[in-house]
gemmi code that builds the backbone of each chain (N, CA, C; Angstrom):
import gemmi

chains = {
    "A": [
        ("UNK", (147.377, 167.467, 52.423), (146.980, 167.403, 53.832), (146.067, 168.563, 54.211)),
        ("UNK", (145.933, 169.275, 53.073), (145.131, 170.752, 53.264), (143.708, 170.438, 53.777)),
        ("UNK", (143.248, 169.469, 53.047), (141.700, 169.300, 53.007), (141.478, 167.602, 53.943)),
        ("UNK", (142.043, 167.997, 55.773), (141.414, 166.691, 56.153), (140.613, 167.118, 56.934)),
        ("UNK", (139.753, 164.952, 57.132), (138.713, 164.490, 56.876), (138.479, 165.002, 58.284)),
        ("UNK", (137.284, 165.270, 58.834), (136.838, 165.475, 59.575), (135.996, 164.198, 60.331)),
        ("UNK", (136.751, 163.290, 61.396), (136.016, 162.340, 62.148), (135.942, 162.017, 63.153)),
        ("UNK", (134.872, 161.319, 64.064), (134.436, 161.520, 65.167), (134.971, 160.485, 66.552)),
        ("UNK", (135.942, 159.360, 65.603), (136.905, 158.658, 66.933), (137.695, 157.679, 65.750)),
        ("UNK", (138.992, 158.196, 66.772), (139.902, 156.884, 66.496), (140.288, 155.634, 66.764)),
        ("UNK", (140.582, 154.831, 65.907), (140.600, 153.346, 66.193), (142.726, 153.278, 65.775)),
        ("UNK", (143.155, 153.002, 66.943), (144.665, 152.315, 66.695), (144.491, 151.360, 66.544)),
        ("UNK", (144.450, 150.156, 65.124), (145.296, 148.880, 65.007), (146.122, 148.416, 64.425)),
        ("UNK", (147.316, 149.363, 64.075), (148.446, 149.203, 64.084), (148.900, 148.117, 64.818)),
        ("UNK", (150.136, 147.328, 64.237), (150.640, 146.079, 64.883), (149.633, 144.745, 64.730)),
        ("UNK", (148.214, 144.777, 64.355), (147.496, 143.765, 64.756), (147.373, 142.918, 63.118)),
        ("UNK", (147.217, 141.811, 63.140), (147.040, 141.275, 62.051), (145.423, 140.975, 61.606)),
        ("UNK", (145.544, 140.290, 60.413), (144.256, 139.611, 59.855), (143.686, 138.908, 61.290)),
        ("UNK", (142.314, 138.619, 61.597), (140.986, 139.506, 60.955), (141.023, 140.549, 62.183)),
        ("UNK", (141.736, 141.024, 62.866), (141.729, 142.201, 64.424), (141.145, 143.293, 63.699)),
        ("UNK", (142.599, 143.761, 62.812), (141.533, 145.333, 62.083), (140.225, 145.360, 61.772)),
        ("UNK", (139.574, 144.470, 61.159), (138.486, 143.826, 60.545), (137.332, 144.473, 61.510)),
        ("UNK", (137.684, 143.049, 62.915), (137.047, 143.045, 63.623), (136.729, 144.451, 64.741)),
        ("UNK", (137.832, 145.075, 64.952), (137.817, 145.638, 66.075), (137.463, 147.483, 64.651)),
        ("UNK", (137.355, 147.328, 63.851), (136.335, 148.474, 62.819), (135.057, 147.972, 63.244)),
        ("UNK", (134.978, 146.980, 63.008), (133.039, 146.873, 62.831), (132.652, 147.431, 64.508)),
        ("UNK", (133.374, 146.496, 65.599), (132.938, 147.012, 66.797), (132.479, 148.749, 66.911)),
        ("UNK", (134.094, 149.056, 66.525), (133.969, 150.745, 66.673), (132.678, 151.299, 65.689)),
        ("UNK", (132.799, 151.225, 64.829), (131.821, 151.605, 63.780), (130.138, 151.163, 64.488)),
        ("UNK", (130.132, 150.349, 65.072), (128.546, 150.042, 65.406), (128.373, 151.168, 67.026)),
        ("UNK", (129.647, 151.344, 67.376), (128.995, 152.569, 68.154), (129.249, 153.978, 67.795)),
        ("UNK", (128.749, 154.281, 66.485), (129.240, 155.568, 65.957), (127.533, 155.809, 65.605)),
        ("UNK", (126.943, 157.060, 65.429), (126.078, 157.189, 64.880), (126.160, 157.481, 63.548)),
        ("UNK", (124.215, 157.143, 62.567), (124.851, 157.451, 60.787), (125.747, 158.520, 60.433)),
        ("UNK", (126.597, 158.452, 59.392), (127.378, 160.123, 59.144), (128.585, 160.554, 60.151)),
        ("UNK", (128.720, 159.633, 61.373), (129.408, 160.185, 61.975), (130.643, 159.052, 61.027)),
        ("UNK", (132.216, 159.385, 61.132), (133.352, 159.196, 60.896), (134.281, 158.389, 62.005)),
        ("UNK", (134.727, 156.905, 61.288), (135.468, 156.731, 62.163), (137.055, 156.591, 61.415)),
        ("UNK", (138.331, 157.043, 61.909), (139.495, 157.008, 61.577), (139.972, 155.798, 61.882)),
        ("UNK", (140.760, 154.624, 60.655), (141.279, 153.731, 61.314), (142.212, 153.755, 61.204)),
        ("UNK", (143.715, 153.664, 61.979), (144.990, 153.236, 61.341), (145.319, 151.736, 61.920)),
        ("UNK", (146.487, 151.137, 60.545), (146.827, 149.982, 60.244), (147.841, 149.895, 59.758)),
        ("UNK", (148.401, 148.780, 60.203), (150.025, 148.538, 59.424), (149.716, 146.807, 58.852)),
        ("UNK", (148.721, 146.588, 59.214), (148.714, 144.900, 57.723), (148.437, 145.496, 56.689)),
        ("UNK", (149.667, 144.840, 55.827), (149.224, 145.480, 54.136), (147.772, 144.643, 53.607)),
        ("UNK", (147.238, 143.888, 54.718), (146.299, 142.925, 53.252), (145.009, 143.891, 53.834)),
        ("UNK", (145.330, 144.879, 55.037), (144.021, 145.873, 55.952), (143.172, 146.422, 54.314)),
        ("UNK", (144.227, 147.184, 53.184), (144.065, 147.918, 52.313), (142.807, 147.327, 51.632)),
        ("UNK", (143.097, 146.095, 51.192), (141.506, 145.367, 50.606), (140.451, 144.612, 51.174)),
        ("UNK", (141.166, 144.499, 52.486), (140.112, 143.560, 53.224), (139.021, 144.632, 53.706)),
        ("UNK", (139.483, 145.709, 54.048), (138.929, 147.211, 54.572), (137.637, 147.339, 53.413)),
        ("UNK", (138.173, 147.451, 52.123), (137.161, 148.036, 50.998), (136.137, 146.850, 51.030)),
        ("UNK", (136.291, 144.840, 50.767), (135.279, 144.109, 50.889), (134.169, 144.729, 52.239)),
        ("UNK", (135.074, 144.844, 53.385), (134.353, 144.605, 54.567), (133.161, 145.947, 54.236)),
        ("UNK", (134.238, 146.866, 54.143), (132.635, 148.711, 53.773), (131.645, 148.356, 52.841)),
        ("UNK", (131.873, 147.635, 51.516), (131.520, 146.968, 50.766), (130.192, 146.245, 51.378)),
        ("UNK", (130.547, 145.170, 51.722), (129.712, 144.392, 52.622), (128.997, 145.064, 53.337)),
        ("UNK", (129.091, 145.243, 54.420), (128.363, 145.997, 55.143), (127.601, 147.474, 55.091)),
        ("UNK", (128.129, 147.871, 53.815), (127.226, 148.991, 53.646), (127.569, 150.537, 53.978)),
        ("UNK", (129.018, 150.123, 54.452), (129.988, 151.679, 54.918), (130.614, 152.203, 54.247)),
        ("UNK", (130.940, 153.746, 53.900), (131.634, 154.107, 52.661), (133.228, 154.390, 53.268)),
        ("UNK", (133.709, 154.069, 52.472), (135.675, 154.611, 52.859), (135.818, 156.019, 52.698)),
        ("UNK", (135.837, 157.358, 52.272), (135.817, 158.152, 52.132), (137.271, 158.534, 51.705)),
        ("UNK", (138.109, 158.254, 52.164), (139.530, 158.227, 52.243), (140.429, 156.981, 52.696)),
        ("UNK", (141.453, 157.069, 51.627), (142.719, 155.858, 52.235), (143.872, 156.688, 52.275)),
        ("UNK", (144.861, 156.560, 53.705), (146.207, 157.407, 53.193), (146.968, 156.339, 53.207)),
        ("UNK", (148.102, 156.160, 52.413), (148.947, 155.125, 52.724), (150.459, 156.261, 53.290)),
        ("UNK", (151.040, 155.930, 54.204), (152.109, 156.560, 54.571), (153.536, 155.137, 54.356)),
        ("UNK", (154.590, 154.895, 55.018), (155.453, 154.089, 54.928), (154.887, 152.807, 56.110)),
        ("UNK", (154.591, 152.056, 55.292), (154.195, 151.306, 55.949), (152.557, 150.961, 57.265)),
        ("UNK", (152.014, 152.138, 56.503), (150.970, 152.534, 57.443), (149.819, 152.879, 56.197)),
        ("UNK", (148.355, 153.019, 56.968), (147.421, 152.491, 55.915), (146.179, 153.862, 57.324)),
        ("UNK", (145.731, 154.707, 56.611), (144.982, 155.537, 57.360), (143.750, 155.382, 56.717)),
        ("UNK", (142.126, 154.951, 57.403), (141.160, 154.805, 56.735), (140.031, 156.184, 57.470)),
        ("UNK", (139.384, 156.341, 56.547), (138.591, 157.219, 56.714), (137.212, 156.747, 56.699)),
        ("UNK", (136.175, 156.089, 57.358), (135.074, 155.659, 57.237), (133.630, 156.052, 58.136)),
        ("UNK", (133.231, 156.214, 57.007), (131.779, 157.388, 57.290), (130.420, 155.984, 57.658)),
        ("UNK", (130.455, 156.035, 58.545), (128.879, 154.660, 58.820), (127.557, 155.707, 57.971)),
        ("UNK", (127.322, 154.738, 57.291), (126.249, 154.754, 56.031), (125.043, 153.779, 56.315)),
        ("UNK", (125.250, 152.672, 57.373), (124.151, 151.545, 57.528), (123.420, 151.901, 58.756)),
    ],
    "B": [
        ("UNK", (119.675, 143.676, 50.938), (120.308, 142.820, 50.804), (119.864, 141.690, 51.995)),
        ("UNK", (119.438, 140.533, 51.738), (119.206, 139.914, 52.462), (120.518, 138.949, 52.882)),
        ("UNK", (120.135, 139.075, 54.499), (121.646, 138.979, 55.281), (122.023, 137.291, 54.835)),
        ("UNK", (123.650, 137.195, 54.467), (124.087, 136.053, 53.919), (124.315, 134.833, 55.039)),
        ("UNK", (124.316, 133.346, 54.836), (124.666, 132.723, 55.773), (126.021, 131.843, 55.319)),
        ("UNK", (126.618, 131.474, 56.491), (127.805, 130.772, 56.388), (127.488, 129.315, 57.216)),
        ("UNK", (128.086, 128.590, 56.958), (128.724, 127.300, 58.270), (129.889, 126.639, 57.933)),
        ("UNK", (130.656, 126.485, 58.960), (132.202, 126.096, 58.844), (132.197, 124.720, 59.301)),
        ("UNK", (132.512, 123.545, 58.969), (132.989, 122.866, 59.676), (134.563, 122.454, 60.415)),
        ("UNK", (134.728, 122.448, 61.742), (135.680, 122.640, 62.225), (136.086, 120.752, 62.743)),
        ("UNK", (136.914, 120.374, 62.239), (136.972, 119.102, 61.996), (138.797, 118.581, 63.029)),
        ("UNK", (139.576, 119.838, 62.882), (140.642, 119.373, 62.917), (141.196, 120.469, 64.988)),
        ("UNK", (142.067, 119.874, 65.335), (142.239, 120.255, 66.712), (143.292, 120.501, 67.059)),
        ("UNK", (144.668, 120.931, 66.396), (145.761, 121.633, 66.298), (145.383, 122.802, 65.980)),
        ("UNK", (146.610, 123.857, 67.066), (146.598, 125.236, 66.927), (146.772, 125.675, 65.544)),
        ("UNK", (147.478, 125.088, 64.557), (147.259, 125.831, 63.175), (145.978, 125.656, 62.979)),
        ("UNK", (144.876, 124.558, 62.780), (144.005, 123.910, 61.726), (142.832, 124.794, 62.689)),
        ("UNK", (143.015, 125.031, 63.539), (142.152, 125.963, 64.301), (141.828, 127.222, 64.285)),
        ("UNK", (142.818, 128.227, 63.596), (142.995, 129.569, 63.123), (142.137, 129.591, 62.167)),
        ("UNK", (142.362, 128.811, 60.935), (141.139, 128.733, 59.676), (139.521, 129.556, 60.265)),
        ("UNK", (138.916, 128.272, 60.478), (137.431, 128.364, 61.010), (137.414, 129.306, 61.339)),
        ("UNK", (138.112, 130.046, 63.302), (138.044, 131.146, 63.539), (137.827, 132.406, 63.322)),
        ("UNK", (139.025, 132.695, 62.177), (139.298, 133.982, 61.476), (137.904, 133.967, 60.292)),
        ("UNK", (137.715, 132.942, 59.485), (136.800, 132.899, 59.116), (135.386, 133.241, 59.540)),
        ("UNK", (135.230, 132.796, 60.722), (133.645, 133.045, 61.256), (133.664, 134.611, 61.773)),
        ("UNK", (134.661, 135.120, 62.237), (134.739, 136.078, 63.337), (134.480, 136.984, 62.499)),
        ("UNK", (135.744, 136.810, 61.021), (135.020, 138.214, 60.080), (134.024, 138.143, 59.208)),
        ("UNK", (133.513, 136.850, 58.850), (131.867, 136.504, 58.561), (131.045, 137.428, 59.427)),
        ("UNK", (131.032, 137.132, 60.561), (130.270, 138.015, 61.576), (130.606, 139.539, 61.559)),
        ("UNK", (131.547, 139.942, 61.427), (131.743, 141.339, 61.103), (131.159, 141.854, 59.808)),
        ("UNK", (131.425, 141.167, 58.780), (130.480, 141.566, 57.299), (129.263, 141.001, 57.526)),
        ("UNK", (127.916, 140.898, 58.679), (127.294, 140.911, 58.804), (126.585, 139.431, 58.149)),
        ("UNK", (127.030, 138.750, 58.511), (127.175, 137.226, 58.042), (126.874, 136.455, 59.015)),
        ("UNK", (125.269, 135.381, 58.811), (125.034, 134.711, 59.842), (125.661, 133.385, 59.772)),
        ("UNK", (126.576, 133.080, 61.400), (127.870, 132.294, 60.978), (127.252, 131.284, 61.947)),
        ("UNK", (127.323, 129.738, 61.346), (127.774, 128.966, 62.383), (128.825, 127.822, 62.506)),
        ("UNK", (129.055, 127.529, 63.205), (130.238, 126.586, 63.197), (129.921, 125.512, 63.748)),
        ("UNK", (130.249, 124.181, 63.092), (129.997, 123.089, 63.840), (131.297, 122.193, 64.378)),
        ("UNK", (131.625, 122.030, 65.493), (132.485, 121.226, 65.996), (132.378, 119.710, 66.111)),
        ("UNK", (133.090, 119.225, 64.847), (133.052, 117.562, 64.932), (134.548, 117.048, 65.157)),
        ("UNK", (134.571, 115.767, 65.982), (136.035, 114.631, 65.935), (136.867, 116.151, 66.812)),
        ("UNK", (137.807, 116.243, 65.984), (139.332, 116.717, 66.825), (139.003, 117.985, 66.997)),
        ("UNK", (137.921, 119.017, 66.056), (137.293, 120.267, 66.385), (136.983, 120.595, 67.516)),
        ("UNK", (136.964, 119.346, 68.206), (135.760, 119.386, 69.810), (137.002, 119.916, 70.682)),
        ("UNK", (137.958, 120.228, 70.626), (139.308, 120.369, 71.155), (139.137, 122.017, 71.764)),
        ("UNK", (138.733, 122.859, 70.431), (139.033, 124.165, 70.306), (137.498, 124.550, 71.508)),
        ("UNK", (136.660, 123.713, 71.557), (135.438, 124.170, 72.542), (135.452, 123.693, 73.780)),
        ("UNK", (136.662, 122.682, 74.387), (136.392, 122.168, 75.391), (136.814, 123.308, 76.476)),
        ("UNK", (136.241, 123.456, 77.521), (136.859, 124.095, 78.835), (137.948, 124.725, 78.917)),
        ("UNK", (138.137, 125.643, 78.724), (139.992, 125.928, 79.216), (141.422, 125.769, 78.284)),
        ("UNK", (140.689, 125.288, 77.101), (141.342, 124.055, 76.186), (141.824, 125.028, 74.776)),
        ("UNK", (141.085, 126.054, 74.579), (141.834, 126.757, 73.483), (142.795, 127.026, 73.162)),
        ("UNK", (143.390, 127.433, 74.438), (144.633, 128.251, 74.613), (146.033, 127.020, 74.502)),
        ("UNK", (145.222, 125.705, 74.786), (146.257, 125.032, 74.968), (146.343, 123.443, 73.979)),
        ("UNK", (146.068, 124.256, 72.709), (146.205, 123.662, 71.667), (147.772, 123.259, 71.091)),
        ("UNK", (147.799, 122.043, 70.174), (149.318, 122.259, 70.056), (149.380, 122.147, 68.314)),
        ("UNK", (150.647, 122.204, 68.096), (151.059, 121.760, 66.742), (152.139, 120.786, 66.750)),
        ("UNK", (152.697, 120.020, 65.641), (153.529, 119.394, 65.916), (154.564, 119.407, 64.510)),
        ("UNK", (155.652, 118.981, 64.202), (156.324, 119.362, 63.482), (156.097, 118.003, 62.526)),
        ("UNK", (155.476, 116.979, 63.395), (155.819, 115.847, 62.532), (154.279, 115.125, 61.565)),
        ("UNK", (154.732, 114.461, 60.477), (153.702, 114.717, 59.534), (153.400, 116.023, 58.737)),
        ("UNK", (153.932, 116.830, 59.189), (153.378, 118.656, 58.850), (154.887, 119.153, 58.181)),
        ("UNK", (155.154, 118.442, 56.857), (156.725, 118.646, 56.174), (156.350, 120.227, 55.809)),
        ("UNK", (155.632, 120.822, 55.988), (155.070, 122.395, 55.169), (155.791, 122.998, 56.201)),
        ("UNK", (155.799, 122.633, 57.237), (155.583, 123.728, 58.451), (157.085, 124.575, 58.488)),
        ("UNK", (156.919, 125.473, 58.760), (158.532, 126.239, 58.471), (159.054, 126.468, 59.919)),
        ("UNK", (160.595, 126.119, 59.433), (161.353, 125.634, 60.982), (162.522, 126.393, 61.169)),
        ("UNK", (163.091, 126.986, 61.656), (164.329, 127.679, 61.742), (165.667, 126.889, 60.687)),
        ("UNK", (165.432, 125.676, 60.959), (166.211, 124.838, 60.460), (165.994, 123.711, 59.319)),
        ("UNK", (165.995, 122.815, 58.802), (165.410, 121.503, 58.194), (165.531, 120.475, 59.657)),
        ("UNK", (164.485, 119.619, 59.976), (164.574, 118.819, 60.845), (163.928, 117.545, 60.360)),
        ("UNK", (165.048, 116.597, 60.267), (164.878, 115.350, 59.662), (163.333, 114.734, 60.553)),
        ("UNK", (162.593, 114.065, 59.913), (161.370, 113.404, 60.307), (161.591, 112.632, 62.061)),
        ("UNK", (162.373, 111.952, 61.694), (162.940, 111.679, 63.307), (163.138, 112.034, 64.530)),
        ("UNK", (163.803, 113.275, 64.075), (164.103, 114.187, 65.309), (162.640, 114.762, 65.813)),
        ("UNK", (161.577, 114.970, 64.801), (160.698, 115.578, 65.161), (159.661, 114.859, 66.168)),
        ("UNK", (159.769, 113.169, 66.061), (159.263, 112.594, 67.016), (159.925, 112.695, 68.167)),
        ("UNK", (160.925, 113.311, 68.380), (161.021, 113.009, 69.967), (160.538, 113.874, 71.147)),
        ("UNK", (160.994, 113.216, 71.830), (160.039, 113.935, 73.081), (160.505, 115.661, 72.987)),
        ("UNK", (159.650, 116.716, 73.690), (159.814, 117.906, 73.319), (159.423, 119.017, 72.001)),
        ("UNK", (159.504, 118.144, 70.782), (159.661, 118.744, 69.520), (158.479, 119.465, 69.132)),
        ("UNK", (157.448, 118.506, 69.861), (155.509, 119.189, 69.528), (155.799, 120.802, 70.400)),
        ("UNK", (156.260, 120.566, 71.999), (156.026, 121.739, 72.732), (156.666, 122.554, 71.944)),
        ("UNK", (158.135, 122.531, 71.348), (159.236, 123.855, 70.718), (158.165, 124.392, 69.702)),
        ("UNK", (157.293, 122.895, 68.924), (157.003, 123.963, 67.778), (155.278, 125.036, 67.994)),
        ("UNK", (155.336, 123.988, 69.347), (153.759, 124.846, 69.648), (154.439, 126.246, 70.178)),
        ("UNK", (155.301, 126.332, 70.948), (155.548, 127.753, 71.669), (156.344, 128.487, 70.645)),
        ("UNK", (157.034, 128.062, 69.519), (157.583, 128.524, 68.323), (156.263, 129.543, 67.586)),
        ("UNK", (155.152, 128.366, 67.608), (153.997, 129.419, 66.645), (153.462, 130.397, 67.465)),
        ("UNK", (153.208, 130.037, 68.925), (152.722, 131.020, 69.755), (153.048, 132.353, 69.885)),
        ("UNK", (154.876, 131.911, 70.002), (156.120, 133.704, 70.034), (155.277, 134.019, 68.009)),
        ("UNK", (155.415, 133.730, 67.176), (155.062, 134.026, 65.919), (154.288, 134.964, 66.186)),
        ("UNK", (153.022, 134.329, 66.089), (151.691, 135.079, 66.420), (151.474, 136.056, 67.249)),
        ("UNK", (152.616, 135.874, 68.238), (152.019, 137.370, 69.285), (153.263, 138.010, 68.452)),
        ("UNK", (154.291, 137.906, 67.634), (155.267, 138.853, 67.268), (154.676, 139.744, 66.496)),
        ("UNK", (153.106, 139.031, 65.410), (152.666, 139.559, 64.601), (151.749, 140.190, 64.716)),
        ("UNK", (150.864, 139.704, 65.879), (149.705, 140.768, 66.189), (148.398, 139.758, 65.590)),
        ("UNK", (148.997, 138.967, 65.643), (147.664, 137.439, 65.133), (146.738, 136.944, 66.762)),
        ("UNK", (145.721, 137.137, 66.854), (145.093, 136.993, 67.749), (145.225, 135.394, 68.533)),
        ("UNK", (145.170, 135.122, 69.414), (145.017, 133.690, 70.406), (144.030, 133.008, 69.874)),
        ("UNK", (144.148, 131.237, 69.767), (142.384, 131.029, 69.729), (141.495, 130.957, 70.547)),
        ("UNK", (141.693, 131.252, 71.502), (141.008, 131.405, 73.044), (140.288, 133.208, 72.627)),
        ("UNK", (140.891, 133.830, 72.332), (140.473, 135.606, 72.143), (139.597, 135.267, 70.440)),
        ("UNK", (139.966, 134.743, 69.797), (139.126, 134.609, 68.745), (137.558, 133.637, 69.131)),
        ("UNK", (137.778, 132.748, 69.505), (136.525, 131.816, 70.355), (136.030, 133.083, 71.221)),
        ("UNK", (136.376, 133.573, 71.675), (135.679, 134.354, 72.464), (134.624, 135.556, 71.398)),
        ("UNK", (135.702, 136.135, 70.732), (135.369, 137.294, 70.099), (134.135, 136.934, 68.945)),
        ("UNK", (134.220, 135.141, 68.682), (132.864, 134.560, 67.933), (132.117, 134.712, 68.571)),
        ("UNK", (131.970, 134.267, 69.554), (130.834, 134.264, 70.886), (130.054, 135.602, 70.945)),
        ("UNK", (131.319, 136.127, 71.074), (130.586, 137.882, 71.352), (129.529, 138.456, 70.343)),
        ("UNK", (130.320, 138.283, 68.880), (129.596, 138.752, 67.938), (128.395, 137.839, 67.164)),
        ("UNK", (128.142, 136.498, 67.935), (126.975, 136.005, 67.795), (126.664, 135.069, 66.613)),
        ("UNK", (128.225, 133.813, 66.731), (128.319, 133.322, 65.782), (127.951, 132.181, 66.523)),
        ("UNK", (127.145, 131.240, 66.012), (126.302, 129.891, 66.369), (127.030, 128.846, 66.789)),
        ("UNK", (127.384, 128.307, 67.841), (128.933, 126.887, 68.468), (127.865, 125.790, 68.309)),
        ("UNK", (127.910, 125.008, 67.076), (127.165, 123.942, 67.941), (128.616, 122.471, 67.813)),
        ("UNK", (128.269, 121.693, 69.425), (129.103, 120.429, 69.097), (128.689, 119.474, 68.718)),
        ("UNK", (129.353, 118.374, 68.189), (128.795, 117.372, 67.492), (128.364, 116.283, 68.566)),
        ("UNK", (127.166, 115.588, 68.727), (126.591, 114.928, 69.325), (127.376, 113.347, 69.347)),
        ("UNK", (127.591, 112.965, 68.409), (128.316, 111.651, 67.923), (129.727, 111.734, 68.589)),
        ("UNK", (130.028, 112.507, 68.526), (131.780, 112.943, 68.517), (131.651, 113.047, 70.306)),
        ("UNK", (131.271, 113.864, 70.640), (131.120, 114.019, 71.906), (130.689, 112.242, 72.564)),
        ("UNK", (130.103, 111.684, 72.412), (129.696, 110.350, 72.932), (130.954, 109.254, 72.523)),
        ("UNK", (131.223, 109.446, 71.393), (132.504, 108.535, 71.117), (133.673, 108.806, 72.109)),
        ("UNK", (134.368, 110.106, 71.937), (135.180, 110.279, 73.207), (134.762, 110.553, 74.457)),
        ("UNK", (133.745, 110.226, 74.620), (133.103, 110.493, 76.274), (133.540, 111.881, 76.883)),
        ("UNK", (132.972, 112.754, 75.787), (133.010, 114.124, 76.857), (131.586, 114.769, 77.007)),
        ("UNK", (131.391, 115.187, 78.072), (130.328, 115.370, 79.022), (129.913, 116.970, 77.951)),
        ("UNK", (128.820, 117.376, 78.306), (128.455, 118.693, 77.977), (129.016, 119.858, 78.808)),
        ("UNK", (129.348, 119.836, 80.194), (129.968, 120.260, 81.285), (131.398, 120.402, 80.405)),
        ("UNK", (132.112, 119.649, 79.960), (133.405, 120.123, 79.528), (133.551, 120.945, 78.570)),
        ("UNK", (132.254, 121.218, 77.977), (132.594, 122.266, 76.819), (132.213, 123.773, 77.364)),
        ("UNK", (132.749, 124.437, 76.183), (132.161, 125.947, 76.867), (130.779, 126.277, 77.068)),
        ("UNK", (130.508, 127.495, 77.294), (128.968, 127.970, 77.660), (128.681, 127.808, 76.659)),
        ("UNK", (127.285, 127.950, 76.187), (127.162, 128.863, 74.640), (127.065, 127.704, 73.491)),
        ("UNK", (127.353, 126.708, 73.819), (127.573, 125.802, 72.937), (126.088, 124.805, 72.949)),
        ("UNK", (125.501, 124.733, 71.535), (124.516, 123.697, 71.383), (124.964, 122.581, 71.157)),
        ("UNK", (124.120, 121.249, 71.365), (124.828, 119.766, 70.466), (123.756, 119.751, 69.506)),
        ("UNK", (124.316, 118.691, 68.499), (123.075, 118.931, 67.497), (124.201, 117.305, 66.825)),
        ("UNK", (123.347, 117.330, 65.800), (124.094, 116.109, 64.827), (124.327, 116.689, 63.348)),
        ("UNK", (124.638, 115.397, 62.505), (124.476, 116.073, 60.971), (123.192, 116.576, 60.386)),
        ("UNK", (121.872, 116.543, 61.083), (120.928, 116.657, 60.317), (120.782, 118.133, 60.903)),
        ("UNK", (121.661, 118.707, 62.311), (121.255, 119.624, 62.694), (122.304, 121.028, 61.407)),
        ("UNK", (123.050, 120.304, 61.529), (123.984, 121.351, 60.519), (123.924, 121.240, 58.982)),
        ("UNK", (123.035, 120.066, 58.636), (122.808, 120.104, 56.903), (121.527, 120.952, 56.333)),
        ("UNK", (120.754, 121.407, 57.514), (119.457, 122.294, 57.832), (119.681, 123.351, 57.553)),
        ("UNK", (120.883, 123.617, 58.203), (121.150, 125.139, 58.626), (122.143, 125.475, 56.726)),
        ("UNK", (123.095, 124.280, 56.716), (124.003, 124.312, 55.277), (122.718, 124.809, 54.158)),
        ("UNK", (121.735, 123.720, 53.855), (121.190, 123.734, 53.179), (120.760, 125.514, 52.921)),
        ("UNK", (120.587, 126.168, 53.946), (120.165, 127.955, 53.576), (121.002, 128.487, 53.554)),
        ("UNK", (122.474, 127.953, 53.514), (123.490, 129.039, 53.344), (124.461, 128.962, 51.932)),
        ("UNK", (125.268, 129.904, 52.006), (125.395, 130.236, 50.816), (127.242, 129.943, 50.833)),
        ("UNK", (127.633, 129.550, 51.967), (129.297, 129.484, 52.185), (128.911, 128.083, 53.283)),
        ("UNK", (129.677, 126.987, 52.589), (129.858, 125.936, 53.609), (131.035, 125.759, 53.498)),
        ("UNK", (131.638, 125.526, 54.397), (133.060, 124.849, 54.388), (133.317, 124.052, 55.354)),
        ("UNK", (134.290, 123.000, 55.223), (134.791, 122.020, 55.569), (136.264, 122.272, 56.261)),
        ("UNK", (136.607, 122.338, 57.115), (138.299, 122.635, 57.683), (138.727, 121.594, 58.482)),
    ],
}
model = gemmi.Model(1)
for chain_id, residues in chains.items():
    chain = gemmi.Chain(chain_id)
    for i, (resn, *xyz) in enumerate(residues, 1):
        res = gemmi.Residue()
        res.name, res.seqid = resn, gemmi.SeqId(i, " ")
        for name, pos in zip(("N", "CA", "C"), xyz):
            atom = gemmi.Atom()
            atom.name, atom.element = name, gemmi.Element(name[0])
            atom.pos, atom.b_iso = gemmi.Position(*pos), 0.0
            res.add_atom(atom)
        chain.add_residue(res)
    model.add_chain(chain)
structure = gemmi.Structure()
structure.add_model(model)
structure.setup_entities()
């Protein structure tokens, strides 16, 4: 926990299922400028890979994943 | 990367068979995916006026569907059994954090995924253009085998 990520807004979607996290990242992320960081947290376990296609896709890097109990912390740097 | 295209066909007009397409287009459109959807026959359900939200399911014919209980084929025709199992999936979905299809229709809209309704379909059941939502084009099969033909994800639901 020594070395965290430094980012510029958080996104709660915790509780929400397939495609909400999805959706409600890209929103946040399109009002972030390049380089800036957005934090997501999540509690759908399928967030973990759908997260990496979607950065994937679109051209955003993950920088970090934390998984805690039941919880899924993303770290994503807008790259597009 | 040149941006990918999709088109869904949305064929069916129960609250389950309606989630498909949706979730599909909405995060098409989020991975930067030009989405459209065409509404034919019982699809025309999920675009009419007011009408999303008040989609149903029914228990009968649908032996998959998971029930608190086993409910013999019979029981499931009777009167009541469609509403228990429509407000059954409804409590589900909000228990889980699964979006409405009224908030997903919307949230396509927003992010600029293409509604067109089916021209044929619409004239067979006599619904007006007025009953469907804003936003919505009519077009036929030649309008959506145009659009299929440049894309790279068609599907059928």
């Amino acid at each position: 926990m020594s070395a965290d990520i430094k980012f510029d807004q958080v996104l709660d979607a915790k509780g929400l299922s397939c495609p909400l996290p999805i959706l409600k990242t890209k929103k946040a992320v399109e009002t972030l400028a390049k380089d800036q960081v957005l934090k997501v947290e999540t509690t759908d376990p399928g967030s973990k890979n759908d997260m990496a296609s979607w950065a994937k896709r679109t051209g955003n890097e993950i920088l970090k994943v934390d998984e805690g109990s039941g919880t899924f912390t993303f770290y994503i740097k807008k790259s597009a | 990367m040149a941006q990918k295209k999709m088109t869904i066909i949305a064929s069916k007009g129960t609250l389950d068979m309606a989630y498909p397409p949706l979730i599909l287009a909405t995060t098409a459109a989020a991975m930067d995916v030009d989405v459209t959807i065409f509404f034919t026959f019982y699809g025309l359900e999920i675009i009419k006026k007011d009408n999303a939200d008040r989609l149903k399911v029914s228990p009968l014919g649908n032996p998959a569907m998971p029930m608190p209980m086993p409910i013999p084929t019979l029981v499931s025709s009777l009167p009541g059994m469609e509403a228990m199992a429509t407000a059954m999936m409804k409590s589900m979905c909000k228990k889980h954090g699964v979006a409405s299809i009224g908030t997903l229709l919307d949230l396509a809209k927003e992010s600029g995924v293409k509604l067109i309704a089916c021209q044929m379909t619409m004239d067979l059941f006599g619904y007006k253009k007025e009953s469907i939502v804003d936003g919505v084009e009519v077009g036929g099969a030649a309008s959506w085998l145009d659009i299929a033909a440049d894309s790279q994800i068609n599907l059928f639901i």
